[in-house]
N, CA, C and O atoms as CSV, one atom per row, in Angstrom:
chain,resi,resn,atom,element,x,y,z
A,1,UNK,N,N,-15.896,48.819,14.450
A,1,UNK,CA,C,-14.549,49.269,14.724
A,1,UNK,C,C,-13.887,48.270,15.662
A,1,UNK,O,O,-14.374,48.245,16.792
A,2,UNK,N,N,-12.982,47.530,15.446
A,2,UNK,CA,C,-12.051,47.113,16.359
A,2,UNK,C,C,-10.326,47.603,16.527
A,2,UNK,O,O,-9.752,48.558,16.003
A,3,UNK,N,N,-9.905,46.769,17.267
A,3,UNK,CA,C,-8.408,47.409,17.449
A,3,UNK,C,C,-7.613,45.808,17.750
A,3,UNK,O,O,-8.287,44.798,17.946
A,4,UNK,N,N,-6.175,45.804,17.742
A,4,UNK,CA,C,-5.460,44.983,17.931
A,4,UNK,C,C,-4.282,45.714,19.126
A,4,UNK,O,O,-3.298,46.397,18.842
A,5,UNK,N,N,-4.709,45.358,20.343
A,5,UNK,CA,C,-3.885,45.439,21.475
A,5,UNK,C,C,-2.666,44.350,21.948
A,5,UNK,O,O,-2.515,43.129,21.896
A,6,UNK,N,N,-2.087,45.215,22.314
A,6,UNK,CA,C,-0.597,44.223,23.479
A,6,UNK,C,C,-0.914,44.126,24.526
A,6,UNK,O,O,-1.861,44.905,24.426
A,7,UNK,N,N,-0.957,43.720,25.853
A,7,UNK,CA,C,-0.597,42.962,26.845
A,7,UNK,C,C,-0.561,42.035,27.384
A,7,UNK,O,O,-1.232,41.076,27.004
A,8,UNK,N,N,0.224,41.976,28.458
A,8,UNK,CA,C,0.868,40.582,28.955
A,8,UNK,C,C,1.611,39.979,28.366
A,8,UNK,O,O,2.054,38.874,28.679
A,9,UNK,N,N,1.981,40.894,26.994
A,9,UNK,CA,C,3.103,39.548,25.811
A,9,UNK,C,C,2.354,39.373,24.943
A,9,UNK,O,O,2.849,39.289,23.819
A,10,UNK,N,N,1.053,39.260,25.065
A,10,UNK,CA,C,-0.096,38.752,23.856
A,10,UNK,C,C,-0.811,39.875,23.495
A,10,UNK,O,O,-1.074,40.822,24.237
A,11,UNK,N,N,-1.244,39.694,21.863
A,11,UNK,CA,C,-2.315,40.508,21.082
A,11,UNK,C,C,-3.468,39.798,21.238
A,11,UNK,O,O,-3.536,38.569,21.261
A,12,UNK,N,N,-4.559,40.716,21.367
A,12,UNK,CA,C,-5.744,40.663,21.226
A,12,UNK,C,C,-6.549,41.011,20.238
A,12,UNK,O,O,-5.915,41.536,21.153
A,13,UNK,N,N,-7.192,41.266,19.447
A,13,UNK,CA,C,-8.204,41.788,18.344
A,13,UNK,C,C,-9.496,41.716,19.449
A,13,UNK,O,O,-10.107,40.724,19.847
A,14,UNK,N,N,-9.676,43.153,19.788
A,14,UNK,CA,C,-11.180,43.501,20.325
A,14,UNK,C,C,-11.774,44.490,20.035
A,14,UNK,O,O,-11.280,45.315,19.266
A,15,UNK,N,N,-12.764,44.614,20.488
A,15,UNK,CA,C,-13.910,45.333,20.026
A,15,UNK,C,C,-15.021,46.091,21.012
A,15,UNK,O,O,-14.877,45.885,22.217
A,16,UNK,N,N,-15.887,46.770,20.680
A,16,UNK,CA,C,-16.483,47.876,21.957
A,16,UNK,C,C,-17.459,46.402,22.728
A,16,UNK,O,O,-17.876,45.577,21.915
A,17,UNK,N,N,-17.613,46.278,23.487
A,17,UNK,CA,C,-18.488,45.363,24.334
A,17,UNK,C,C,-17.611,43.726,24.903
A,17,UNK,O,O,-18.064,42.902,25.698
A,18,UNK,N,N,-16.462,43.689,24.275
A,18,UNK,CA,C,-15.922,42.125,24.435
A,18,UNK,C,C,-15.381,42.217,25.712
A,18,UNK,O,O,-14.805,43.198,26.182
A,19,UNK,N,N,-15.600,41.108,26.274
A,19,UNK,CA,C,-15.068,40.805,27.359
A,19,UNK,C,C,-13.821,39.401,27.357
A,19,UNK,O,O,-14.172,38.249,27.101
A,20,UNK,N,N,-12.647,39.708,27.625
A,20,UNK,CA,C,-11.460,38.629,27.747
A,20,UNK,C,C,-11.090,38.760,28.523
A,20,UNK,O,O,-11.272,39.741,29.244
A,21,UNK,N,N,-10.173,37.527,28.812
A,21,UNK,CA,C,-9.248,37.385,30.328
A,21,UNK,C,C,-7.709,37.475,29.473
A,21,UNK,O,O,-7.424,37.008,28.370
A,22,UNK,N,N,-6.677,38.429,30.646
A,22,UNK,CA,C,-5.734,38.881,29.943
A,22,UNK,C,C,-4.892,38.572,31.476
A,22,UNK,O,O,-5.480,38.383,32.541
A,23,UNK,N,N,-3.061,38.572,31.255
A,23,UNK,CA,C,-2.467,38.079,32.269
A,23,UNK,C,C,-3.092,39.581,33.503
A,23,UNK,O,O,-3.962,40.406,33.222
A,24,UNK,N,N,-2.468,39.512,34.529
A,24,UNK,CA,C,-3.413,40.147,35.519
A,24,UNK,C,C,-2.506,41.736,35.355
A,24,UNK,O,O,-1.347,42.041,35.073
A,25,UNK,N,N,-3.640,42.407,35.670
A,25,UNK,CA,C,-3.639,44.184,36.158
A,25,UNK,C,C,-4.385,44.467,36.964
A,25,UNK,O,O,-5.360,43.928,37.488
A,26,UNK,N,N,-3.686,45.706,37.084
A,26,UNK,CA,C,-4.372,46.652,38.248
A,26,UNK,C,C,-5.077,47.719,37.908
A,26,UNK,O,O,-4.724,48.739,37.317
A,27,UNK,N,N,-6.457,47.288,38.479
A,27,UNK,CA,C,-7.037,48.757,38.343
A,27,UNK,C,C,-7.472,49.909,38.587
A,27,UNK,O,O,-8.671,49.630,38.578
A,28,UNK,N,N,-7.440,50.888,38.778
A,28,UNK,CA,C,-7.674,52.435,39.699
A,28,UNK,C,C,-9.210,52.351,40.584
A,28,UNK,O,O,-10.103,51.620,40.155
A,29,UNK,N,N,-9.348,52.949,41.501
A,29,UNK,CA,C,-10.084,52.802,42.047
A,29,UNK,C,C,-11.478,52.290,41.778
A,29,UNK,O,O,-12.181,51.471,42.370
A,30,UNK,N,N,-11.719,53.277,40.334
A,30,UNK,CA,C,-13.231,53.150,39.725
A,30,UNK,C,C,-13.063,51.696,38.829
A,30,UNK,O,O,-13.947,51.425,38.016
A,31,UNK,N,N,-12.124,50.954,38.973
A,31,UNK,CA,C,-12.133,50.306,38.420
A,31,UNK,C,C,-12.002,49.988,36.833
A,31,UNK,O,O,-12.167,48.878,36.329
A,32,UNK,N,N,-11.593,51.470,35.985
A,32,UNK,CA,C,-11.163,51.341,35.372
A,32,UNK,C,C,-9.676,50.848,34.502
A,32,UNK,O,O,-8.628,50.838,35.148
A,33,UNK,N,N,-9.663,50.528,33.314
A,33,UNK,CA,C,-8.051,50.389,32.745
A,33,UNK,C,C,-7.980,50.778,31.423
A,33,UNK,O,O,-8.755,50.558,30.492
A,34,UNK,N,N,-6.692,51.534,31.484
A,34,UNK,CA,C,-6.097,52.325,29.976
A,34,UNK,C,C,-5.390,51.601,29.461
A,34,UNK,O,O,-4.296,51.394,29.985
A,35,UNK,N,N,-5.755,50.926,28.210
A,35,UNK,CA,C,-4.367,50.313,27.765
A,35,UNK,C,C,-3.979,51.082,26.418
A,35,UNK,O,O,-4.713,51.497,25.522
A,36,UNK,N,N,-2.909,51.125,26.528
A,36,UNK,CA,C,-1.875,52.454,25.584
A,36,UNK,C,C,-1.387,51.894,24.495
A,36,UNK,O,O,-1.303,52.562,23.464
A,37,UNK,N,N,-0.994,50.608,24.536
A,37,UNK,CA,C,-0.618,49.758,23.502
A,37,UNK,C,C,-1.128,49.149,22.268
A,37,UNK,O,O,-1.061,47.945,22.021
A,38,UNK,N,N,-1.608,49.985,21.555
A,38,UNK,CA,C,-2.880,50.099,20.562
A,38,UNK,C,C,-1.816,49.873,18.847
A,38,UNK,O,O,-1.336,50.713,18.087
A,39,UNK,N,N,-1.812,47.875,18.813
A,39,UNK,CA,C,-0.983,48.195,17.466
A,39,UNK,C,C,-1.384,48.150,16.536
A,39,UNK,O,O,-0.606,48.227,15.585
A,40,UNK,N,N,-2.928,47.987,16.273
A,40,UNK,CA,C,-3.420,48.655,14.731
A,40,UNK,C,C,-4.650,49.084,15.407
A,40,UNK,O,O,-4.823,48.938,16.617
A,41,UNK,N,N,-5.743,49.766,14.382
A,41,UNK,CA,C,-7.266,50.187,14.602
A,41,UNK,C,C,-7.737,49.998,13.088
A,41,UNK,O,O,-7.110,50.020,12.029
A,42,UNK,N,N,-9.214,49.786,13.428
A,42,UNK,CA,C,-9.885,49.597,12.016
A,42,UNK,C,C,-10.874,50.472,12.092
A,42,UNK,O,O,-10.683,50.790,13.266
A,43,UNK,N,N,-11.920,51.212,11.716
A,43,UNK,CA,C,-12.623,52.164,11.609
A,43,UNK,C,C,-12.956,51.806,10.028
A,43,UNK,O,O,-12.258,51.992,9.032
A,44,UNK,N,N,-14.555,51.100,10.184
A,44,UNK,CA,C,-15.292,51.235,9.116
A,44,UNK,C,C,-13.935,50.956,7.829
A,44,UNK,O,O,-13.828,51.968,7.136
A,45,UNK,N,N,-13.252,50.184,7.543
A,45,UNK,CA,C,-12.360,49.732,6.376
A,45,UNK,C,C,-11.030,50.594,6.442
A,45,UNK,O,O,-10.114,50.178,5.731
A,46,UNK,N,N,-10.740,51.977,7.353
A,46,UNK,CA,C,-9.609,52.502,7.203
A,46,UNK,C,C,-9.179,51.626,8.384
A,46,UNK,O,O,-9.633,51.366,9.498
A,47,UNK,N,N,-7.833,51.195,7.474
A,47,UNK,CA,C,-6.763,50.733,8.693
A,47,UNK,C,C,-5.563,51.230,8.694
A,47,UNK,O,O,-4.952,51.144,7.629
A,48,UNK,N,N,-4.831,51.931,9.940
A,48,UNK,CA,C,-3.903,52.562,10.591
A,48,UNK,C,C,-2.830,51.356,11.592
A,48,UNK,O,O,-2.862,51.133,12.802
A,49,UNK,N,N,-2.229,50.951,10.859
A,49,UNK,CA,C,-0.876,50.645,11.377
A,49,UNK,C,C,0.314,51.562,12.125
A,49,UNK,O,O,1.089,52.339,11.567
A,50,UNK,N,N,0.214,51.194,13.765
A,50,UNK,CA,C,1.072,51.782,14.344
A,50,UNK,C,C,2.557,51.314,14.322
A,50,UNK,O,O,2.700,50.092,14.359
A,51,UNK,N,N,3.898,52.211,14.259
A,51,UNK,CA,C,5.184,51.723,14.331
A,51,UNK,C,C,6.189,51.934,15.423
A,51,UNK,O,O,7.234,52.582,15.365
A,52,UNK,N,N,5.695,51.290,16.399
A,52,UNK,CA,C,5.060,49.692,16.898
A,52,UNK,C,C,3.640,50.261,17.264
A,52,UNK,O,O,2.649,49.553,17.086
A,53,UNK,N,N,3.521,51.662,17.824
A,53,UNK,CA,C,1.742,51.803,18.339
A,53,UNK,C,C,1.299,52.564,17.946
A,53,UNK,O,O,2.129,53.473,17.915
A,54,UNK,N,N,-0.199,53.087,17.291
A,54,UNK,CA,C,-0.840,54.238,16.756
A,54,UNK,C,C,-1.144,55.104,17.449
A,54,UNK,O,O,-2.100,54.936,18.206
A,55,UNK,N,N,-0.302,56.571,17.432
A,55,UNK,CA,C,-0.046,57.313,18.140
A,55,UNK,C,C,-1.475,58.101,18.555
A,55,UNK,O,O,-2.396,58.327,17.771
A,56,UNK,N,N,-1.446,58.347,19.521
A,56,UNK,CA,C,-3.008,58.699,20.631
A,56,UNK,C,C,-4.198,58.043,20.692
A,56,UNK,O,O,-5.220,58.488,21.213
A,57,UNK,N,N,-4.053,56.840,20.088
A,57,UNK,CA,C,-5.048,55.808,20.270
A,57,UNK,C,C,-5.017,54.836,21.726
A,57,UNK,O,O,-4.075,54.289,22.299
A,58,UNK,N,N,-6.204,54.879,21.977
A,58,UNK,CA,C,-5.829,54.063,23.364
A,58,UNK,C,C,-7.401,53.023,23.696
A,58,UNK,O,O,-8.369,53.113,22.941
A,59,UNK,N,N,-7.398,52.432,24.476
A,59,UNK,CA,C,-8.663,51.561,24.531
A,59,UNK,C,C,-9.062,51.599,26.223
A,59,UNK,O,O,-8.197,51.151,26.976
A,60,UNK,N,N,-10.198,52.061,26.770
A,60,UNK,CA,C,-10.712,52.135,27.923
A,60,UNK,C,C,-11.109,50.491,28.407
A,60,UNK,O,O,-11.523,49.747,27.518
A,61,UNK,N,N,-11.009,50.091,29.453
A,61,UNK,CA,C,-11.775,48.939,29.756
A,61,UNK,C,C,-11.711,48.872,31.391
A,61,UNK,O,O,-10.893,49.305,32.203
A,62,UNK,N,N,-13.075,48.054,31.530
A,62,UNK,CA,C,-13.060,47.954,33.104
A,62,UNK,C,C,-13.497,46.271,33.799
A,62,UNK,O,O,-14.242,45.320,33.561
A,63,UNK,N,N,-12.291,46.789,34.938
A,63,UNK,CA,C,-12.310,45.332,35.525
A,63,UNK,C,C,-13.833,44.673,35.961
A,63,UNK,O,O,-14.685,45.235,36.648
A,64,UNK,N,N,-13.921,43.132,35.272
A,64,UNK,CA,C,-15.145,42.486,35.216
A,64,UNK,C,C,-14.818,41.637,36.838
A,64,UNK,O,O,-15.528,41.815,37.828
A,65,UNK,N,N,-13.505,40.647,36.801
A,65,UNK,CA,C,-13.590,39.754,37.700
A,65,UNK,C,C,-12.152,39.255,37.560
A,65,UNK,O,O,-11.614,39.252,36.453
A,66,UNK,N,N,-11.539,38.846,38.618
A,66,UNK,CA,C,-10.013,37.982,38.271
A,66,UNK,C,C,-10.224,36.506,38.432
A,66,UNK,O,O,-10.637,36.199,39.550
A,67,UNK,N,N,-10.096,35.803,37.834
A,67,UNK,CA,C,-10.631,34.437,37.314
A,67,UNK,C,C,-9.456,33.452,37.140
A,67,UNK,O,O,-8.452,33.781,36.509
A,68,UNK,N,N,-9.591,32.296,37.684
A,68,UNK,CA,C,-8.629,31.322,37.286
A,68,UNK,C,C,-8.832,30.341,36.009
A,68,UNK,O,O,-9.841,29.935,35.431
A,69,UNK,N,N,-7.495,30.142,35.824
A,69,UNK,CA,C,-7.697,29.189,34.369
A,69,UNK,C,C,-8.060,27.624,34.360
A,69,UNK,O,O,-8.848,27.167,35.187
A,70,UNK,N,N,-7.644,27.086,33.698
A,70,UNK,CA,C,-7.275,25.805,34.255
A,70,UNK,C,C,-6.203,25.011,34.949
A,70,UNK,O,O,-5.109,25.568,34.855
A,71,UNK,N,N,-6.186,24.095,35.490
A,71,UNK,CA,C,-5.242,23.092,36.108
A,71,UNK,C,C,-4.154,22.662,34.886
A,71,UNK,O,O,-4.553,22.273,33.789
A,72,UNK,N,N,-3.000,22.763,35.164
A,72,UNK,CA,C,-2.356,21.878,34.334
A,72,UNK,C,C,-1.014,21.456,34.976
A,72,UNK,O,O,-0.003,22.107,35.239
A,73,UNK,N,N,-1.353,20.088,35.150
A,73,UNK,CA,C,-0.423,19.306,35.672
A,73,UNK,C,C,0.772,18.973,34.995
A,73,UNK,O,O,0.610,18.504,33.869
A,74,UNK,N,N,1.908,19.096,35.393
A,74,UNK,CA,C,3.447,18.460,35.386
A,74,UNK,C,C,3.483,17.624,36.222
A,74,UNK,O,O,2.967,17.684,37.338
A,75,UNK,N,N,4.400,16.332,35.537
A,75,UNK,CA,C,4.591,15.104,36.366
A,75,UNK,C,C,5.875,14.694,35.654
A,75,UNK,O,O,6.057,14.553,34.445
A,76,UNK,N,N,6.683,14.540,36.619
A,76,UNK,CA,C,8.267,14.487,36.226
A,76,UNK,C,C,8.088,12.971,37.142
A,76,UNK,O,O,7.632,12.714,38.257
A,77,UNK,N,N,8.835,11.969,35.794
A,77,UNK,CA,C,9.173,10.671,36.429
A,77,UNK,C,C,10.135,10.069,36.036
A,77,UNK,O,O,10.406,10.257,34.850
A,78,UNK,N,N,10.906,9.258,36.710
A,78,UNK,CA,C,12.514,8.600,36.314
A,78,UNK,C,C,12.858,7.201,36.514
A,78,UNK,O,O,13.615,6.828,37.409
A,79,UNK,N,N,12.376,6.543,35.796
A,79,UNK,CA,C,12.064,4.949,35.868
A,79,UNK,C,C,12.894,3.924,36.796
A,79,UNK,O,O,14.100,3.967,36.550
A,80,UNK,N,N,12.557,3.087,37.722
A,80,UNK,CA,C,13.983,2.217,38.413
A,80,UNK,C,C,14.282,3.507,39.249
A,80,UNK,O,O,14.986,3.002,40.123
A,81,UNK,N,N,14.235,4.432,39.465
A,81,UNK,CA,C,14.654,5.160,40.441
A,81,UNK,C,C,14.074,5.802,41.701
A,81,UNK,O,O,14.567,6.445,42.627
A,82,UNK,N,N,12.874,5.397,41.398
A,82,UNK,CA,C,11.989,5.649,43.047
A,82,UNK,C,C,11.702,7.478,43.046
A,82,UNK,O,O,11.329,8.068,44.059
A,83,UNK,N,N,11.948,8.138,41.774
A,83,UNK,CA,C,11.371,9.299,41.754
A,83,UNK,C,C,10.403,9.585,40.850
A,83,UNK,O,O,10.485,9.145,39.703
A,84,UNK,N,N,9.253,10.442,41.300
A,84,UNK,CA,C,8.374,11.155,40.928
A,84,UNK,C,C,7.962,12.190,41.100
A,84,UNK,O,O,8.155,12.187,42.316
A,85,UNK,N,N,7.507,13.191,40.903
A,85,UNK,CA,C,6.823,14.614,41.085
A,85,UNK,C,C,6.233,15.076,40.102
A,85,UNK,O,O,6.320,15.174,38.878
A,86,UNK,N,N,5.234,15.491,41.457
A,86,UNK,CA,C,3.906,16.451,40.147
A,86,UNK,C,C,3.905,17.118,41.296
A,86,UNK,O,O,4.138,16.802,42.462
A,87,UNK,N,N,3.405,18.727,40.407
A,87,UNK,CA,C,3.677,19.920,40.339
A,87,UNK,C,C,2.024,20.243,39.157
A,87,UNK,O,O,1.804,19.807,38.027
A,88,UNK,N,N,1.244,21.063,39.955
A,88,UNK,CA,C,0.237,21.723,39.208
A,88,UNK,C,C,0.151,23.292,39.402
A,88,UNK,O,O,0.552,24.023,40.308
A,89,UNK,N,N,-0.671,23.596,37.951
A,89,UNK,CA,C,-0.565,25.122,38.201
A,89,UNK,C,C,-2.052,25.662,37.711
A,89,UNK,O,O,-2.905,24.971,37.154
A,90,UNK,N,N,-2.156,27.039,38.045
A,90,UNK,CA,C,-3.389,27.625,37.776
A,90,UNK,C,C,-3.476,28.864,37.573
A,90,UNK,O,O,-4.083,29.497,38.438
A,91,UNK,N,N,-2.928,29.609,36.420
A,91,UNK,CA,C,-2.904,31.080,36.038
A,91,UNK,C,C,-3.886,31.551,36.385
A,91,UNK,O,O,-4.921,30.886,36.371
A,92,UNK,N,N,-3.855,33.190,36.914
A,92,UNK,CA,C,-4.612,33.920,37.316
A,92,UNK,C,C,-4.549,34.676,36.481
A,92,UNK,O,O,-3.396,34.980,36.175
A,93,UNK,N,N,-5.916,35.506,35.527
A,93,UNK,CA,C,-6.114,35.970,35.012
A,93,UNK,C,C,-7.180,37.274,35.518
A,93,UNK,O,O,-7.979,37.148,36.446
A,94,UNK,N,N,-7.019,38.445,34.761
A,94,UNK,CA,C,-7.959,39.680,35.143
A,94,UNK,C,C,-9.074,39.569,33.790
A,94,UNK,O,O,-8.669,39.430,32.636
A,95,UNK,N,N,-10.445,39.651,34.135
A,95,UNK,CA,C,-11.257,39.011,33.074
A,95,UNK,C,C,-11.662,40.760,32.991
A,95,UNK,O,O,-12.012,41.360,34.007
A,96,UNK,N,N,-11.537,41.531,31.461
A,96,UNK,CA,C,-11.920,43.186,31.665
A,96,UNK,C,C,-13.254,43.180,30.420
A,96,UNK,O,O,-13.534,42.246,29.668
A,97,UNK,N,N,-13.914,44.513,30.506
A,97,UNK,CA,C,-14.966,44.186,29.321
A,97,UNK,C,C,-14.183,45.624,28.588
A,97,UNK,O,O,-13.779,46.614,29.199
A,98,UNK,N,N,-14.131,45.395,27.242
A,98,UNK,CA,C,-13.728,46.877,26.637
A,98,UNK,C,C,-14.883,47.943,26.642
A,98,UNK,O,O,-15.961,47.493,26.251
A,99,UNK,N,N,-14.875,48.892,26.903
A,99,UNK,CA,C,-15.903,49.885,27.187
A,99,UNK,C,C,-15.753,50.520,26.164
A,99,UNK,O,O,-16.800,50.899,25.639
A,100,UNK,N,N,-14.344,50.919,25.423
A,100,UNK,CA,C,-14.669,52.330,24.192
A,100,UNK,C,C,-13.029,52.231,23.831
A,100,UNK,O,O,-12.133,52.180,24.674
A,101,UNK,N,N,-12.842,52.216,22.245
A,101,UNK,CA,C,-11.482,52.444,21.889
A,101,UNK,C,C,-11.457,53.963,21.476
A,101,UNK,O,O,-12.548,54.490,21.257
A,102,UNK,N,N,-10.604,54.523,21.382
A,102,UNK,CA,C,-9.984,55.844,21.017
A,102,UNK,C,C,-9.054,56.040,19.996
A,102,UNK,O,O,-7.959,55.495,19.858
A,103,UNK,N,N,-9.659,56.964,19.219
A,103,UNK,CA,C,-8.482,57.012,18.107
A,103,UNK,C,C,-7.278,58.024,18.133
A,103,UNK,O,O,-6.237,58.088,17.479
A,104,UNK,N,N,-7.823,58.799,19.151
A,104,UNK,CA,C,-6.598,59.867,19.177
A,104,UNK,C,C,-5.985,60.693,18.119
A,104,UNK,O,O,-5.046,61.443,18.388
């Protein structure tokens, strides 16, 4: 059984045990997270298309670690003119493991 989730802007296709890094959340004390945004499910060959989400389906997961990405440098330069700049960055990501989807 997997599912195709939203957040952060991005879909995922996951499944009971996967672990991904997704833009960052917060999670409740126990460290769990609900994500509600459930836009298809598969179950053994039936597939359920939500319009936009499949209604009472939801996916449990719990925070693993918040993890950085990589470096990626910008470098702005302007020839004959004595300017340069760099500018680097490093997304922070929440790394979660899916524990159990729900079909509702």
């Amino acid at each position: 059984m997997y599912a195709v989730i939203k957040t952060g802007g991005k879909q995922y296709r996951v499944a009971q045990g996967d672990v991904i890094d997704v833009e960052l959340l917060k999670a409740d004390n126990s460290g769990k997270i609900h994500l509600h945004d459930v836009l298809l499910l598969n179950e053994s060959g039936s597939i359920k298309v939500g319009s936009p989400t499949v209604a009472g389906a939801s996916v449990e997961a719990e925070l693993v670690d918040y993890v950085k990405g990589e470096k990626v440098v910008a470098f702005k330069y302007k020839r004959r003119k004595n300017n340069a700049r760099k500018v680097g960055h490093r997304q922070k990501y929440a790394r979660i493991k899916i524990l159990q989807i729900k079909k509702g």
